[in-house]
FINUKE-554574 format. One line per field, with one value per residue (C-alpha): residue number from 1; residue in three letters; x, y, z. Coordinates in steps of 0.5 Angstrom, whole numbers, always signed. Layout:
N
i NUM_...
aa Ala_...
xx X_...
yy Y_...
zz Z_...
//
This chain:
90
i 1_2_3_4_5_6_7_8_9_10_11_12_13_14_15_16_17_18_19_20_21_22_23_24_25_26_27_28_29_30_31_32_33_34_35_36_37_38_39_40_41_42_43_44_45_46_47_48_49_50_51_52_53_54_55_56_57_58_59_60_61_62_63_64_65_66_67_68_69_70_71_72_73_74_75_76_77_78_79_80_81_82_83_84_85_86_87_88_89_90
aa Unk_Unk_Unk_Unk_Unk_Unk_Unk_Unk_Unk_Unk_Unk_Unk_Unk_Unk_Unk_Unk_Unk_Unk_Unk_Unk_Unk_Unk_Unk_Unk_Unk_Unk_Unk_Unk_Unk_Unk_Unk_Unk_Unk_Unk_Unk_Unk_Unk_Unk_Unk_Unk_Unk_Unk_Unk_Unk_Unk_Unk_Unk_Unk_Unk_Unk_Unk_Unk_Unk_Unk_Unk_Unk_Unk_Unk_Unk_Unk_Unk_Unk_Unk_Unk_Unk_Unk_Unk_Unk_Unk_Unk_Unk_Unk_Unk_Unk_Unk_Unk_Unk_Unk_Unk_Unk_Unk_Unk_Unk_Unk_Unk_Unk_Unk_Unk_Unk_Unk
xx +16_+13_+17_+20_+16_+10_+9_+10_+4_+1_+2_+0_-6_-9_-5_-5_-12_-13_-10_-9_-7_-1_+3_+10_+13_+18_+23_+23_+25_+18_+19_+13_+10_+8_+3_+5_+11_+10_+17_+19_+20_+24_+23_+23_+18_+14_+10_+6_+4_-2_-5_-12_-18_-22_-28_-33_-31_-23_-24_-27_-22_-16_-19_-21_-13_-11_-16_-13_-5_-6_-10_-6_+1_-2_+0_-3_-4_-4_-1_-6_-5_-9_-8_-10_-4_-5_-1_+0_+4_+8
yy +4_+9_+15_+18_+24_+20_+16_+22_+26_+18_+18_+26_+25_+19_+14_+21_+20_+14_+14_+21_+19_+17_+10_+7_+7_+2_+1_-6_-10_-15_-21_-21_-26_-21_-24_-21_-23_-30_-29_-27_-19_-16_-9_-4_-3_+1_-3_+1_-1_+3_-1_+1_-2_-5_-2_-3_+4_+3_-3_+1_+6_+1_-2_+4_+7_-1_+1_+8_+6_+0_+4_+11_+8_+1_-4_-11_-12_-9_-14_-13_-16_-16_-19_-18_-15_-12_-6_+0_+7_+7
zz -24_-20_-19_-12_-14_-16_-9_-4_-8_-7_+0_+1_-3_-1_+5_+9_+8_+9_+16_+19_+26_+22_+18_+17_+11_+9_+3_+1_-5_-8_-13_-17_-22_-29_-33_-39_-39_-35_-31_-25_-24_-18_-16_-10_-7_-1_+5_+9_+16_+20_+26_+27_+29_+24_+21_+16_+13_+14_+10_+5_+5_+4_-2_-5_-4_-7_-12_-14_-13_-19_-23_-23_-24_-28_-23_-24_-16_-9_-3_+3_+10_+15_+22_+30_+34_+41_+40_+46_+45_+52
//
């Protein structure tokens, strides 16, 4: 489990990074298959929405913020999802 602690310094260190106009955090509860053990985990845990325009350099970035979140706190796995939306500020 990652500490409250531990994610603040992770988004202040590395999701603020990523994406300096700003992101949504979101609290959330994920069910994940662990291979270790080969069963079913529940655990809480954060979503983080940001609404940019693709590049190859942001591409880059979140992989390489996937890359650091799995390997500072030991995680098996980052879900990624990208989609085309049209989005305005009004």
């Amino acid at each position: 489990m990652v500490s409250e602690k531990e994610w603040n310094e992770f988004v202040e260190e590395y999701v603020s990074r990523v994406f300096p106009e700003g992101s949504t955090i979101e609290n959330a509860m994920g069910n994940r298959f662990d291979t270790g053990s080969r069963k079913l985990i529940s655990e809480p845990s954060k979503v983080v929405v940001s609404i940019n325009r693709r590049s190859r350099n942001l591409d880059r970035q979140i992989d390489s913020l996937c890359y650091w979140y799995k390997l500072l706190y030991d995680q098996q796995s980052v879900l990624r999802v990208d989609r085309k939306v049209k989005a305005a500020l009004r």
